[in-house]
C-alpha positions in Angstrom: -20.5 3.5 -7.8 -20.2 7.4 -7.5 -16.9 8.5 -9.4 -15.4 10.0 -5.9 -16.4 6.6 -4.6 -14.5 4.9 -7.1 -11.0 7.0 -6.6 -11.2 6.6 -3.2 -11.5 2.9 -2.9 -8.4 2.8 -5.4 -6.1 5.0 -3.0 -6.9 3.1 -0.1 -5.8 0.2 -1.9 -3.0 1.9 -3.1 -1.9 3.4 -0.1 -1.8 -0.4 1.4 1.7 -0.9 -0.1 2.8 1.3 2.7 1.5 -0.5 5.3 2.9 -4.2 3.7 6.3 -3.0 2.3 8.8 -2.8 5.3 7.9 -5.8 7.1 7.3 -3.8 10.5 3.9 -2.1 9.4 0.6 -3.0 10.0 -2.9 -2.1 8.3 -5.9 -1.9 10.3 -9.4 -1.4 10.1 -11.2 1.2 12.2 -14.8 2.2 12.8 -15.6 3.6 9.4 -11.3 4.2 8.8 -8.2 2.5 7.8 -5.5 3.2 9.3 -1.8 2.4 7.5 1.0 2.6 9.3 5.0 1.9 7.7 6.8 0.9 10.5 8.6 3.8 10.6 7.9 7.2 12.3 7.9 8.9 8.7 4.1 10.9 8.3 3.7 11.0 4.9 4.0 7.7 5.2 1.6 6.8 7.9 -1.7 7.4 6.2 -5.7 7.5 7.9 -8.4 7.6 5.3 -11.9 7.2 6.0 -13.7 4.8 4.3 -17.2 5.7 3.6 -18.8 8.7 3.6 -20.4 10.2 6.7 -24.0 10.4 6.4 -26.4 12.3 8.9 -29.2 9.8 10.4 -27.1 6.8 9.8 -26.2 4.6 12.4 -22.5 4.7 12.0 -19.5 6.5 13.3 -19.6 10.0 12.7 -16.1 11.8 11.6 -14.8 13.1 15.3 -15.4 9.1 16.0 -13.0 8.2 13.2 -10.8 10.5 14.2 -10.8 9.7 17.5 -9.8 6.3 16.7 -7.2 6.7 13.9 -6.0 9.6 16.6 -5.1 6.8 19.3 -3.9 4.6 16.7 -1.1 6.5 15.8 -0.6 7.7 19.3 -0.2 3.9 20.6 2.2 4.0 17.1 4.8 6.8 19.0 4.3 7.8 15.0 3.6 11.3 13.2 1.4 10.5 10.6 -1.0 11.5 7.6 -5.1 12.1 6.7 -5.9 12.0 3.1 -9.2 13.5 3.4 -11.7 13.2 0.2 -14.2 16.0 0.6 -16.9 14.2 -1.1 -17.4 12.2 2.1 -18.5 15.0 3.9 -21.4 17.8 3.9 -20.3 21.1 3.3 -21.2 21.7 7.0 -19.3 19.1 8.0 -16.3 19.9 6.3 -16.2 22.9 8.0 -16.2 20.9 11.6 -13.8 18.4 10.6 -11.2 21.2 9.5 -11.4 22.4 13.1 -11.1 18.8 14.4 -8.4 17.8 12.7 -6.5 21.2 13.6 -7.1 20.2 17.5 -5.6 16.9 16.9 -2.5 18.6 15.9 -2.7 18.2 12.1 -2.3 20.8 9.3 -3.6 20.8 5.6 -0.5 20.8 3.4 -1.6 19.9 -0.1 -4.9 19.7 -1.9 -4.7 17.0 -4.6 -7.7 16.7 -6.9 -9.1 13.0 -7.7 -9.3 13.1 -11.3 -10.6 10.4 -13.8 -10.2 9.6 -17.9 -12.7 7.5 -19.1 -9.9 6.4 -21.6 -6.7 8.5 -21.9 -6.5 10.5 -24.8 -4.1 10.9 -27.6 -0.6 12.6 -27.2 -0.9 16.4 -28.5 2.8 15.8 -29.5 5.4 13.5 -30.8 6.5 11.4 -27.0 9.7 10.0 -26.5 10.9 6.2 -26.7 10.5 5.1 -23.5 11.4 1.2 -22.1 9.3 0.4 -19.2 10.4 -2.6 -17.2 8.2 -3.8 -14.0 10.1 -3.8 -10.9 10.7 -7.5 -10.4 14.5 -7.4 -9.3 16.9 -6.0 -6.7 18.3 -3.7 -9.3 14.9 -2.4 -10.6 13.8 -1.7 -6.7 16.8 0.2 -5.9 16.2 2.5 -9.2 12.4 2.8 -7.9 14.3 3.9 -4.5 16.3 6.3 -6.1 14.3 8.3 -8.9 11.6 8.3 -5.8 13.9 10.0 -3.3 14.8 12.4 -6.0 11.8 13.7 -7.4 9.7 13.7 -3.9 12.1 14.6 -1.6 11.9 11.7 0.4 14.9 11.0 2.6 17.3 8.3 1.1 17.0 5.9 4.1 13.0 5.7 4.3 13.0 5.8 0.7 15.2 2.7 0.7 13.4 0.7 3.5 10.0 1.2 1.9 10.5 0.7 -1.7 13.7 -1.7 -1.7 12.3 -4.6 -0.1 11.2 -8.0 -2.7 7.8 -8.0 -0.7 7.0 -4.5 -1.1 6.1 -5.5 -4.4 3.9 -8.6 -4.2 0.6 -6.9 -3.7 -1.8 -4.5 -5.6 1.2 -1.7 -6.1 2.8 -2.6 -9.3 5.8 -0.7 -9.8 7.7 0.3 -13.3 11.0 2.0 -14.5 11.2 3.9 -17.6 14.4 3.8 -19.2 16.3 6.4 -21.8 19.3 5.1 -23.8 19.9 2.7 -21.1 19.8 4.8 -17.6 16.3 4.6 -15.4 15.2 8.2 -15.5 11.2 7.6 -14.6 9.0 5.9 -12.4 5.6 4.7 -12.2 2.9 2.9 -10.4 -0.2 1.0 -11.2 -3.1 -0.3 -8.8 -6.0 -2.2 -10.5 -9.0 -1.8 -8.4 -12.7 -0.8 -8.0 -12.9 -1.1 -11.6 -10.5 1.4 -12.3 -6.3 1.4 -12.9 -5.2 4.1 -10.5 -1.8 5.9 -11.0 0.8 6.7 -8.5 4.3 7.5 -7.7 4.8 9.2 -11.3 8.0 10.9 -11.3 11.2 11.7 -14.1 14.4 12.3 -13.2 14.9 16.3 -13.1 17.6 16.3 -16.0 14.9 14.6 -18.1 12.2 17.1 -17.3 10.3 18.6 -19.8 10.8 16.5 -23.0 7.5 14.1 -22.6 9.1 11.3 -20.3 6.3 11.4 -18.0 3.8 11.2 -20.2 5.5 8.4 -21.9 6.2 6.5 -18.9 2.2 7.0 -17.9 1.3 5.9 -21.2 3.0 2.6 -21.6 1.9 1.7 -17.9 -1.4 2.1 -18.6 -1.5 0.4 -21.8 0.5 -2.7 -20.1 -2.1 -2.5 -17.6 -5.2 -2.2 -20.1 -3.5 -5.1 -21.6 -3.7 -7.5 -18.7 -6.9 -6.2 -16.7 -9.3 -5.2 -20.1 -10.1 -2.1 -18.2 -9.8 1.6 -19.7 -11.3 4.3 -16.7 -8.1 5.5 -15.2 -7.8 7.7 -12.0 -5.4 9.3 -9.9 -4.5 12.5 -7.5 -2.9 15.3 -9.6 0.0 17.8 -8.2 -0.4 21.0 -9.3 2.7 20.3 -11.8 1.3 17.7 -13.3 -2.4 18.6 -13.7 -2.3 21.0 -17.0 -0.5 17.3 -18.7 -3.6 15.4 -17.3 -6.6 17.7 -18.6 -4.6 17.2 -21.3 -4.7 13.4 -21.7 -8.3 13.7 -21.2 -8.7 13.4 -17.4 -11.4 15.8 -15.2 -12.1 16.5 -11.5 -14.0 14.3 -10.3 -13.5 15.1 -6.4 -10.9 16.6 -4.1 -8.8 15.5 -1.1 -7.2 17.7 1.4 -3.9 16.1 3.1 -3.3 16.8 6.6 0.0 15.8 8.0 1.1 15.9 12.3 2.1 19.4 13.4 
């Protein structure tokens, strides 16, 4: 499987959790799209991602069909929602066209993550913190998840809390973690094993912890805990551009790009 291939079958597995954690969501599959919706009228959270490429000649929904349908989707939804668009499945030609499309369906690029992938992570250029990492398998452990993710993403309190809080959110592919430092949860991490790959989401440190290596510590132990379990090494995941200096650094390169649209 193509590398951009691989990344993006591990985000739409990933991106699941929102669809599964509130208990009023729903996940459905469209023509040649999933669509992922939360339950709540919260766009970031409401996700459309296509899922193979669009090929000329084939006998398959071409992109203003897919987005067509995840279009009415989320209209039936009353919901504002997201389109986490991996360029890879597109010709540059029709990148160009679905740009436009997506502009007349009211959505406007606001980030453009690159997939990047480590064959195996590698070592620390510097001396790391101690970091304990506990899996989020309690009330407590959600709420801290809750919390740190509010803080460092800017997600409102109240969504933050109905998505991430509930016991269910956590019983599928998303497996949540909390770093702590001398005894307070100051990190957050997120694991999904698929397509051959462990896929990392949702890293964040608290901001008075910035700076000192937490992060990288806290990414570090997760993926060694998950190495552990699953035998795999290739890890992959959607850099900010904060973050992406660290993960060239741990050994990670493009391997594709995604533009994310969100409603108007």
């Amino acid at each position: 499987m193509n590398d951009f291939l691989t990344i993006g079958a591990n985000l739409r597995d990933a991106m699941r959790f929102f669809g599964e954690a509130t208990g009023t969501g729903d996940v459905t599959s469209l023509p040649g799209a999933t669509a992922i919706f939360c339950g709540l009228n919260y766009g970031v959270f409401n996700i459309a991602l296509l899922d193979k490429p669009v090929e000329r000649g084939w006998r398959q929904p071409g992109f203003e069909d897919r987005l067509s349908a995840v279009s009415a989707y989320f209209k039936d939804k009353k919901a504002n929602w997201s389109f986490w668009l991996c360029e890879d499945f597109l010709d540059t030609a029709a990148q160009k066209r679905a740009r436009q499309m997506l502009n007349q369906a009211g959505l406007r690029p606001i980030s453009y993550p690159p997939g990047m992938l480590a064959p195996t992570l590698a070592p620390p250029k510097r001396p790391l913190p101690t970091i304990e990492l506990r899996p989020v398998n309690d009330a407590e452990l959600r709420q801290a998840f809750s919390d740190i993710t509010s803080l460092c993403f800017e997600i409102p309190v109240a969504i933050s809390h109905r998505v991430y809080t509930p016991a269910r959110a956590w019983n599928g592919a998303y497996q949540g973690f909390v770093g702590f430092a001398n005894g307070r949860p100051i990190s957050i991490v997120a694991t999904v094993t698929s397509a051959g790959v462990i896929g990392i989401y949702s890293l964040g440190t608290h901001p008075d912890y910035r700076g000192q290596g937490y992060g990288e510590a806290t990414m570090r132990a997760a993926v060694a805990i998950t190495a552990l379990k699953t035998g795999l090494e290739r890890v992959v995941l959607q850099s900010t551009e904060a973050g992406y200096p660290l993960y060239r650094r741990m050994g990670f390169r493009d391997a594709t790009r995604f533009t994310v649209y969100l409603t108007k």
